[in-house]
N, C-alpha and C positions, 0 to 999 in steps of 0.2 A: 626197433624201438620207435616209437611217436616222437617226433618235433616237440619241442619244448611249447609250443604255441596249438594246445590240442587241449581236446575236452575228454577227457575219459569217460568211455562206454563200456559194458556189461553187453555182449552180444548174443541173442537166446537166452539169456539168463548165466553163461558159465563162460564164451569165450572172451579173452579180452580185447579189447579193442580203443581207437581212439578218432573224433573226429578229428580231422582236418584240415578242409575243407568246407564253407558252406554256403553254396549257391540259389538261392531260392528253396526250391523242394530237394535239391541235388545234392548229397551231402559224399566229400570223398572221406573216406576211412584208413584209417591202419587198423590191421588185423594181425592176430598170430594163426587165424585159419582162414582158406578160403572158403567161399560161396559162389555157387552156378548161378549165371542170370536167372532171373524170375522166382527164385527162391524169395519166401516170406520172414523176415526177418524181426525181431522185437530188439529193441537196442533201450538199453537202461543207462540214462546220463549222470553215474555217478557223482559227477564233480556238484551237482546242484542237491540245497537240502530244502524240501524233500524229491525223492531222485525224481527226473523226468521219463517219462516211456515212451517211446516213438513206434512207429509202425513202419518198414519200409520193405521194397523188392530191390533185392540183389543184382545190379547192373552189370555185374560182372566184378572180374577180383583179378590182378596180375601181378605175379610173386616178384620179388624185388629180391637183389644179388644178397641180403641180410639174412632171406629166409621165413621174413614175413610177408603182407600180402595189402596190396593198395586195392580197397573196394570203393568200387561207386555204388549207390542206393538213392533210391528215390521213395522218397516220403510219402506216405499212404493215411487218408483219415487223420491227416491235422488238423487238430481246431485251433483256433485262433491264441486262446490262455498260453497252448504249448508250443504255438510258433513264436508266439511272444517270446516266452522263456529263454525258449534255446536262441531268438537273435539276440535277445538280450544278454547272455551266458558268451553266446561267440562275439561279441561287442568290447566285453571286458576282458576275454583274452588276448583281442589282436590291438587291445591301447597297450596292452599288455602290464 
């Protein structure tokens, strides 16, 4: 399960996921599946209306004793409207 302090994401369109994480272009994840580095990933930020779509490649993924999966991703072809969004998005979760 995702930290209480997380953005829900749509990953590929079907798995779930959530940020938690977010460092510049660096975003860490919780996932209920993994992904191999350098995989292309599309991530749908539910929590904002209307949703946001990111672009990112899979940095790698390592399963956590729950059974889910801590992924890093780095963000691909951000433009600026949708880096806004999402710092603005992860801004008002962690005043919380």
């Amino acid at each position: 399960m995702p930290p209480a302090a997380s953005l829900p994401v749509l990953i590929n369109g079907a798995a779930p996921g959530a940020i938690v994480q977010l460092e510049g272009l660096l975003l860490q994840l919780w996932s209920a599946k993994p992904f191999p580095p350098g995989q292309p990933l599309q991530l749908r930020v539910t929590a904002l209306e209307p949703a946001l779509q990111l672009e990112g490649r899979s940095l790698g993924s390592k399963r956590s004793p729950d059974g889910t999966y801590a992924l890093r991703l780095r963000l691909i072809n951000l433009q600026k409207p949708s880096r806004e969004a999402l710092e603005r998005a992860w801004a008002s979760i962690e005043r919380g």
